[in-house]
PASE-792550 format. One record per residue (C-alpha): residue number from 0; residue in three letters; x, y, z. Coordinates in steps of 0.1 Angstrom, whole numbers. Layout:
PASE-792550
REC  num  residu      x      y      z
REC  NUM     ALA      X      Y      Z
...
//
This chain:
PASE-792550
REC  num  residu      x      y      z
REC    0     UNK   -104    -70    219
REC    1     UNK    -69    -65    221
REC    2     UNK    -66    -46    190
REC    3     UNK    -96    -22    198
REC    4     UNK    -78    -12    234
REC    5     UNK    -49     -7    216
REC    6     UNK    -65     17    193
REC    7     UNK    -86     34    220
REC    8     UNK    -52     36    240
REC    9     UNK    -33     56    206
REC   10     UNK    -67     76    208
REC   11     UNK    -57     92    242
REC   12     UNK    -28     99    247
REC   13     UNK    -18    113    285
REC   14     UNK    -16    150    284
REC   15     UNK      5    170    306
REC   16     UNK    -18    199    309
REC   17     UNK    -56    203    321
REC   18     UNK    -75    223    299
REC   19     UNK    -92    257    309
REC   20     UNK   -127    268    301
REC   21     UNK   -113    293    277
REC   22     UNK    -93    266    253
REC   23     UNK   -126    252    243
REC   24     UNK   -139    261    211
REC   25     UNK   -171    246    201
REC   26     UNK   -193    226    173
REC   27     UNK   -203    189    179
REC   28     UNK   -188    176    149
REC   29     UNK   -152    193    157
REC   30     UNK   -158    179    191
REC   31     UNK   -167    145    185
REC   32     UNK   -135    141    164
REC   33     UNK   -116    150    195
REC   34     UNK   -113    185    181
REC   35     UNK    -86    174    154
REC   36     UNK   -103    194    126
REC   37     UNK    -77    217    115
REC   38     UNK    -70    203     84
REC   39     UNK   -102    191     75
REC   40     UNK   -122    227     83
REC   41     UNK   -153    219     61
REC   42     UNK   -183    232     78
REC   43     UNK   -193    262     90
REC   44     UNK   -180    261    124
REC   45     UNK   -145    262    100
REC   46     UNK   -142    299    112
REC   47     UNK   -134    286    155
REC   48     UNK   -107    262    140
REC   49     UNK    -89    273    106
REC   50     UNK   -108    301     86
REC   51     UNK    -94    289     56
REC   52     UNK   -118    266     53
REC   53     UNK   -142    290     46
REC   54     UNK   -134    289     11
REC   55     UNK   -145    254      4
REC   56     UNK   -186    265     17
REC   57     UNK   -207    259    -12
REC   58     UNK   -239    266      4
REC   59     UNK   -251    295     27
REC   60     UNK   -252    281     65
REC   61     UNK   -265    293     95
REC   62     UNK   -266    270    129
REC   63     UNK   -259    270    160
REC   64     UNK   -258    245    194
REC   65     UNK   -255    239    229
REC   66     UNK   -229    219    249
REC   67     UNK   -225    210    282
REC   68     UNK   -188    200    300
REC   69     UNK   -187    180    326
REC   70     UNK   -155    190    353
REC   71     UNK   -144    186    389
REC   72     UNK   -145    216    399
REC   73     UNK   -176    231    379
REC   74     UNK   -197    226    350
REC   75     UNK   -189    245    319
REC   76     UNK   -222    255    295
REC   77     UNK   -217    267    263
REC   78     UNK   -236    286    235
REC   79     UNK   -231    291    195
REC   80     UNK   -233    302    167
REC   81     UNK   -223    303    131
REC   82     UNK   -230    320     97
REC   83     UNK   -214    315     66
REC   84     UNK   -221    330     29
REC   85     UNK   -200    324     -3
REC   86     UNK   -195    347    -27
REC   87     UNK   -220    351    -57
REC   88     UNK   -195    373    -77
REC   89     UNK   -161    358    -64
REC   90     UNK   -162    319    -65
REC   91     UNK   -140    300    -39
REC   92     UNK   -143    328    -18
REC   93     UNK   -168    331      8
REC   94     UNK   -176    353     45
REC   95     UNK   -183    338     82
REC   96     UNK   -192    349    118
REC   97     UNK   -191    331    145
REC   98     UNK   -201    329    178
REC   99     UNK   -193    312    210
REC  100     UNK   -201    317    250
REC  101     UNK   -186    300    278
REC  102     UNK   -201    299    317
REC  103     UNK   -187    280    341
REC  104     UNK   -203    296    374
REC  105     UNK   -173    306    402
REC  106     UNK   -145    300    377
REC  107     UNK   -153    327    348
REC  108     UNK   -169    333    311
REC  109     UNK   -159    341    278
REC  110     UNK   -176    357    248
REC  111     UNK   -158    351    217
REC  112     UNK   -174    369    184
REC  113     UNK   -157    360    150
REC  114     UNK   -157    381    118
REC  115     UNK   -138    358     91
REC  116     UNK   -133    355     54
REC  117     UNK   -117    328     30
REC  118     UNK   -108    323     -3
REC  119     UNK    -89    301    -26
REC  120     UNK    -57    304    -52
REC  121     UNK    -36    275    -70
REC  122     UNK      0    274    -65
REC  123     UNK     15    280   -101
REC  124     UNK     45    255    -95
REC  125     UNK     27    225    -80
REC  126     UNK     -7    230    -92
REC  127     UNK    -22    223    -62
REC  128     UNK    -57    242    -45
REC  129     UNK    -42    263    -14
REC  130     UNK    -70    275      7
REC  131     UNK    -62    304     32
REC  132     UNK    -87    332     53
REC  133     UNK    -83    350     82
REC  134     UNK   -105    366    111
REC  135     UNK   -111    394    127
REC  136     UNK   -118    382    165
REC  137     UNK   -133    400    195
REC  138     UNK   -128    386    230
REC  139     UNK   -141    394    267
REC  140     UNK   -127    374    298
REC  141     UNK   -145    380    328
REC  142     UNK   -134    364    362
REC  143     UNK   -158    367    397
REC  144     UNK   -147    378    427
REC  145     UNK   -135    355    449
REC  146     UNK   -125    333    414
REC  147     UNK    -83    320    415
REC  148     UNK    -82    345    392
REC  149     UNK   -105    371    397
REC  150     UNK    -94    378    434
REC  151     UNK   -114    402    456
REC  152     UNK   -126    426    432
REC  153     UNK   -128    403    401
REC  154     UNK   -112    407    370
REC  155     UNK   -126    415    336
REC  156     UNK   -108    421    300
REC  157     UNK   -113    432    265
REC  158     UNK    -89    421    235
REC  159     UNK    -91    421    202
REC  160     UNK    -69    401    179
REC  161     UNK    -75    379    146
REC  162     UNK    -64    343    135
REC  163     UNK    -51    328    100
REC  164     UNK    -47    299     86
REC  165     UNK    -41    280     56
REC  166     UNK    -51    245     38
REC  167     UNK    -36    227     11
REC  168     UNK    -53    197     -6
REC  169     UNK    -39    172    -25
REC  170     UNK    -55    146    -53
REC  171     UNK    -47    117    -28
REC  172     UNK    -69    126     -1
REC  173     UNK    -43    142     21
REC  174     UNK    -53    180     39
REC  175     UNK    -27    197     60
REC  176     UNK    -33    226     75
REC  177     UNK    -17    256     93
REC  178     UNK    -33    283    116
REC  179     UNK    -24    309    141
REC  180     UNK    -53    315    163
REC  181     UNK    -66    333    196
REC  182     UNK    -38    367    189
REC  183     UNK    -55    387    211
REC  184     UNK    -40    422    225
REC  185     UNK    -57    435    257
REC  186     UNK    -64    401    275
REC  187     UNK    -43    393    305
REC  188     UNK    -34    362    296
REC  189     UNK    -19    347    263
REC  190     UNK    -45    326    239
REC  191     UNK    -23    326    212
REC  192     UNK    -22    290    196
REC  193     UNK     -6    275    169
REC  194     UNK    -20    248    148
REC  195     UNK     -7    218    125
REC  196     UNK    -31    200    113
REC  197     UNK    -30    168     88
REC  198     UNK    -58    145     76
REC  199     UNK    -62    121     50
REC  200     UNK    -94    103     39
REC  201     UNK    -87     65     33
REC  202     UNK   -112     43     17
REC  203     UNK   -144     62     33
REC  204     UNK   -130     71     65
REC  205     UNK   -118    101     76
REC  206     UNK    -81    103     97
REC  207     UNK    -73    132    114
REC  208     UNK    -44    146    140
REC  209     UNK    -40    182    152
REC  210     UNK    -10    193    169
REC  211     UNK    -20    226    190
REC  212     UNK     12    245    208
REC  213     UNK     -2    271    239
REC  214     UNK     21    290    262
REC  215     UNK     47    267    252
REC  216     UNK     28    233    262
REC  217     UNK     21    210    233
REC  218     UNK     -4    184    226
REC  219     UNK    -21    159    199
REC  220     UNK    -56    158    193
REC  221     UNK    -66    128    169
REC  222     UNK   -100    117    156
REC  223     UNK   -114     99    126
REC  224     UNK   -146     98    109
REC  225     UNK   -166     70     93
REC  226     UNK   -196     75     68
REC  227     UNK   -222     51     71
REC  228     UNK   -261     43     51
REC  229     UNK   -250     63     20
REC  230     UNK   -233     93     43
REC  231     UNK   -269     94     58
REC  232     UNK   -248     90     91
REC  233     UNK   -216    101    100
REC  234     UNK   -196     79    132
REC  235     UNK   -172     96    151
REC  236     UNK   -146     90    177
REC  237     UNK   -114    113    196
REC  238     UNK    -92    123    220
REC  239     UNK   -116    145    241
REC  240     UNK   -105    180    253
REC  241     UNK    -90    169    288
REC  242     UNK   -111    195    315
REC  243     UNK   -100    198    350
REC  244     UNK    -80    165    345
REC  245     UNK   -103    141    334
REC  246     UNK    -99    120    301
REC  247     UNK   -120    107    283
REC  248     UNK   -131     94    246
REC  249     UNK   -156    114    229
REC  250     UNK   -178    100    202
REC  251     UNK   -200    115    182
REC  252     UNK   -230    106    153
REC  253     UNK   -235    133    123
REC  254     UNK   -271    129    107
REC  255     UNK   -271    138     71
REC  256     UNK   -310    151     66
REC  257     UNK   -305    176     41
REC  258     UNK   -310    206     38
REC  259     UNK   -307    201     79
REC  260     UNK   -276    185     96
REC  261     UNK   -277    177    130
REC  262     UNK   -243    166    150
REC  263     UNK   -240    151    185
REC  264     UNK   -213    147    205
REC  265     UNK   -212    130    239
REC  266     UNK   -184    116    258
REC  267     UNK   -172     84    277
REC  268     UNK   -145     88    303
REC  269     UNK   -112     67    305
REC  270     UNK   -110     61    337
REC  271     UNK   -143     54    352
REC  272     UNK   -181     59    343
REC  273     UNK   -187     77    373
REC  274     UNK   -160    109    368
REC  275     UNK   -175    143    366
REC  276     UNK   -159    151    333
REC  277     UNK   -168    149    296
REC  278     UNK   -189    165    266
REC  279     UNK   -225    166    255
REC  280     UNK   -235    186    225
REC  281     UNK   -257    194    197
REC  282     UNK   -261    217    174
REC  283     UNK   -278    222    138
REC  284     UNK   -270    236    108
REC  285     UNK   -293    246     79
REC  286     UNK   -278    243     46
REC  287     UNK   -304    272     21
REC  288     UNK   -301    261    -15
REC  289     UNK   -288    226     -5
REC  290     UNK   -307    192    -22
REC  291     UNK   -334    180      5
REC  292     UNK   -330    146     17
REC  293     UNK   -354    128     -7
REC  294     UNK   -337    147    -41
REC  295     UNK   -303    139    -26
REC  296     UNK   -313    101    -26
REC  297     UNK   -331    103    -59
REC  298     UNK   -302    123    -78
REC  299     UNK   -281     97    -63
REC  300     UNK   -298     72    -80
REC  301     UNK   -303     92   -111
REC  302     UNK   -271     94   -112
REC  303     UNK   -263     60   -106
REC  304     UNK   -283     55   -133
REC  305     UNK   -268     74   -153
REC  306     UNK   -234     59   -145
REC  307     UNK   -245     20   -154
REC  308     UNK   -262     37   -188
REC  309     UNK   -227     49   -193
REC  310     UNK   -209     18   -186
REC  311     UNK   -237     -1   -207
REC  312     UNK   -227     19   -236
REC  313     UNK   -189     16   -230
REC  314     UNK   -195    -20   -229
REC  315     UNK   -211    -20   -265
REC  316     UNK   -184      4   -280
REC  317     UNK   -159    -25   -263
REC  318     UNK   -181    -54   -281
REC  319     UNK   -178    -32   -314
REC  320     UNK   -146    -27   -312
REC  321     UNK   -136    -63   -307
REC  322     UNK   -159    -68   -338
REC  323     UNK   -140    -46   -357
REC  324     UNK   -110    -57   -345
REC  325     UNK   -121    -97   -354
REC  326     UNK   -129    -81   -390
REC  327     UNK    -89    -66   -393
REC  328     UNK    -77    -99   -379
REC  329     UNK    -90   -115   -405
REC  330     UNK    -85    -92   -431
REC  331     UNK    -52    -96   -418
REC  332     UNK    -50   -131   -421
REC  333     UNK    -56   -132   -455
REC  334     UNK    -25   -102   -464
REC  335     UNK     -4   -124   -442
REC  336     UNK    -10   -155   -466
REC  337     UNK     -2   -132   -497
REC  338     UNK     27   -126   -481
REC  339     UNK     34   -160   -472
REC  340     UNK     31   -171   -506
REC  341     UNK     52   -144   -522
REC  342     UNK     81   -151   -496
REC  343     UNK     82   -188   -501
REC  344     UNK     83   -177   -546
REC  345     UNK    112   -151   -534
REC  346     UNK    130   -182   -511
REC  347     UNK    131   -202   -545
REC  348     UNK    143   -178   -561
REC  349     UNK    169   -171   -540
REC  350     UNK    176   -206   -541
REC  351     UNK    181   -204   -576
REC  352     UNK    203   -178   -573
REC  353     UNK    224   -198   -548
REC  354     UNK    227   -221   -573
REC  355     UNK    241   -196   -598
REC  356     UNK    265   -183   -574
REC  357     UNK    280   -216   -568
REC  358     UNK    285   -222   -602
REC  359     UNK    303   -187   -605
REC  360     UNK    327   -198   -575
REC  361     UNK    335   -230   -591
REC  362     UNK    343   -210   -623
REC  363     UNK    360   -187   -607
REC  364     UNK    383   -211   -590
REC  365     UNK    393   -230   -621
REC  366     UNK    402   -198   -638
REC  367     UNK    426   -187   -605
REC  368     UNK    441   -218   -607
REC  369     UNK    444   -222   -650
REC  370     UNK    455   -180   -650
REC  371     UNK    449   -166   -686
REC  372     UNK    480   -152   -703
REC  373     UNK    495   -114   -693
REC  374     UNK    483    -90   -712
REC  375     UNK    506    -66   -736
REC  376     UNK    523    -44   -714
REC  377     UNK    510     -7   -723
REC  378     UNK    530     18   -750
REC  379     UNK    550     44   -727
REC  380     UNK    526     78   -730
REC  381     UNK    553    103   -748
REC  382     UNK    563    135   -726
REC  383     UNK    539    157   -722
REC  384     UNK    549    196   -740
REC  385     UNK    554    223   -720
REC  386     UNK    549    254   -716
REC  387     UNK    514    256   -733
REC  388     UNK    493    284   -747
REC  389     UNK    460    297   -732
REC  390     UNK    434    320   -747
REC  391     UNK    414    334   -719
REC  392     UNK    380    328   -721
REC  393     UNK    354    351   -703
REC  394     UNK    348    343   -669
REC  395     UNK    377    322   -666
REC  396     UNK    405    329   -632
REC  397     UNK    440    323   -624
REC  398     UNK    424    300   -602
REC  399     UNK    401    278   -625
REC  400     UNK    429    278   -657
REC  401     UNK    454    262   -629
REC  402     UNK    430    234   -619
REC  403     UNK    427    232   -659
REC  404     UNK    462    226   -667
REC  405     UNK    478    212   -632
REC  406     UNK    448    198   -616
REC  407     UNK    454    219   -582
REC  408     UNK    439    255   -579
REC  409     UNK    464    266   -558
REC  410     UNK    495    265   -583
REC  411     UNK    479    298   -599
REC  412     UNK    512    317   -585
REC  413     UNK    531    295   -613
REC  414     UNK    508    313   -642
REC  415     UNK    510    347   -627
REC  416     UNK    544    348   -625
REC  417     UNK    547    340   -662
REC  418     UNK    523    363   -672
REC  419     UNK    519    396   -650
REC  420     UNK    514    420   -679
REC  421     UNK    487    401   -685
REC  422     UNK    471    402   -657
REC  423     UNK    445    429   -642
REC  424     UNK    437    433   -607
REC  425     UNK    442    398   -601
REC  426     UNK    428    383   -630
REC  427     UNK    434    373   -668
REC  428     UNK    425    397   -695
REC  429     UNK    398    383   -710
REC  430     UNK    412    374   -749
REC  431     UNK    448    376   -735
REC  432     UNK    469    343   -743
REC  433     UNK    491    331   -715
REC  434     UNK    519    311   -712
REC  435     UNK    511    278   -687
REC  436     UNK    549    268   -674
REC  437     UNK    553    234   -666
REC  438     UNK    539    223   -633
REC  439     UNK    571    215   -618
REC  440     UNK    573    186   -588
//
């Protein structure tokens, strides 16, 4: 117990700053994951909280829901609805509109229509997917007289503004996610948010944490996400959007009935059961084109099939292989005791060689200590004759006759200098006969 009010306690955080009914933004799923779905952005109501996400639809949607929010001071209802198409000529690229109405009777409404688009590149560098999309976004704020805000008269405005965002995924799970949301020129008050989102998906469940920055006030949103029944269900839990200064824990259940998916949200408040505040929503997406229900379970098990008919077979290449592999081991065996045999015929001979070789030492011992008789000392070689005569043969150089005569190619000068009439341009006349003076030292 201690460990689960410890987690519900990390869940909801104390905020510094009551919502108003225009920071809401809808869809049950978002909601029921305490709105922390910037980074993860992978439904259609993508385009209310990071249009890059956009880019990741596979399937035309169209949906829409309901929501009711519970406050002190009055009760908000809300209205939606979303529409999503890929591409069919661009892939990883796809168009969304959105909807979403807010009435909360003596306070004010809001009508918030969303034109977006996303699409997808891969950073060169990194190699890694970066998603990115923006929207074009039309917004009416309409306050009552008497309202705080309206005054007398009441007050109604007209902006129009966009959002952008980006996503980048990595092969471990991990989404962050960037967006700049609610730019609107013409209001009379600032909506401009921005969003950093991160989520990572850890062993089936889904972690999430948005950090949203408004007219200077920051706060964290975090959620999570737990498949259940083969992702027939989807559990959800968060940090619910804190209305007229009430908290509270919002939960929500997902039910997978493809090509339909239906989300619920509802809410229970941190304080007490009995505070006016909170969340209850629905809403419904069709997926056209999606697997129904019954072909999603039987492809799943097709395809489970198909993976154990896979592994079978993997498991009979493995028994092959360690046949083969037995059949080299001992075709091995039998090299190895060739070898064997011829190294124990070449260690005796190379014994008898050691034998040999100390019989030589012994020999030559005795005849270093018994030393045989100096030979003749050699006749003294008589003087060599200089200088000598050379006929020069064709092809021959200065160069070439002095390594002849002195061994050393660069004495040449010695045979020029004896014989310059002789010489043409630097070399011997071919037939000429020089004189070769002695080398000198």
């Amino acid at each position: 117990m201690t460990n689960i009010a410890l987690f519900i306690a990390l869940l909801l955080p104390a905020s510094s700053r009551a919502a108003e009914f225009y920071d809401l933004n809808p869809g049950a799923r978002a909601n029921g994951m305490g709105t922390a779905f910037g980074s993860v952005a992978d439904d259609a109501y993508a385009v209310f909280y990071n249009p890059a996400g956009l880019s990741g639809m596979s399937y035309l949607e169209a949906g829409g829901g309901f929501a009711r929010r519970l406050s002190p001071e009055r009760t908000v209802g809300e209205a939606n609805l979303v529409y999503v198409r890929p591409n069919p000529d661009i892939a990883e690229k796809a168009a969304g509109f959105g909807y979403h109405g807010i009435r909360q009777g003596g306070v004010g409404d809001k009508d918030t229509f969303l034109f977006g688009q996303g699409q997808r590149f891969t950073l060169k560098h990194f190699q890694k997917p970066v998603r990115w999309g923006y929207n074009l976004r039309i917004t009416s704020l309409r306050y009552p007289s008497g309202s705080r805000r309206g005054g007398e008269g009441g007050k109604n405005s007209f902006g129009l503004g966009g959002d952008i965002g980006a996503l980048l995924l990595s092969d471990k799970g991990l989404s962050t996610g960037l967006a700049l949301s609610d730019f609107n020129l013409g209001l009379s008050k600032s909506l401009t948010t921005i969003t950093l989102a991160n989520s990572l998906r850890w062993r089936g469940t889904l972690f999430a944490m948005d950090m949203r920055i408004r007219s200077g006030h920051t706060e964290f949103f975090p959620g999570l996400e737990r498949p259940v029944f083969n992702d027939t269900l989807r559990l959800r839990a968060g940090k619910g959007m804190d209305l007229g200064g009430v908290d509270y824990l919002a939960v929500g259940l997902g039910v997978n009935l493809l090509p339909w998916v239906i989300d619920l949200t509802a809410s229970l408040p941190w304080r007490s059961f009995h505070e006016q505040g909170g969340v209850y929503e629905v809403n419904a997406v069709y997926r056209f084109g999606a697997p129904t229900f019954s072909e999603r379970f039987v492809g799943e098990a097709a395809q489970r099939a198909r993976e154990l008919r896979e592994q079978l077979d993997a498991l009979r290449q493995q028994r092959l292989n360690l046949e083969n592999s037995i059949a080299t081991l001992r075709a091995n065996k039998g090299v190895m005791e060739s070898e064997l045999a011829q190294s124990q015929s070449r260690l005796r001979d190379l014994e008898d060689r050691l034998k040999d070789t100390e019989i030589s030492v012994l020999d030559a011992q005795f005849r270093l200590e018994n030393p045989a008789p100096p030979p003749p000392a050699p006749r003294a070689k008589p003087p060599e004759k200089w200088p000598k005569r050379h006929t020069v043969q064709p092809g021959e150089t200065l160069r070439s006759i002095s390594s002849k005569y002195y061994g050393n190619p660069n004495l040449w000068e010695r045979i020029y200098q004896n014989n310059e009439k002789n010489i043409f341009r630097g070399l011997p006349r071919e037939g000429s006969v020089l004189e070769i003076p002695p080398p000198g030292r």
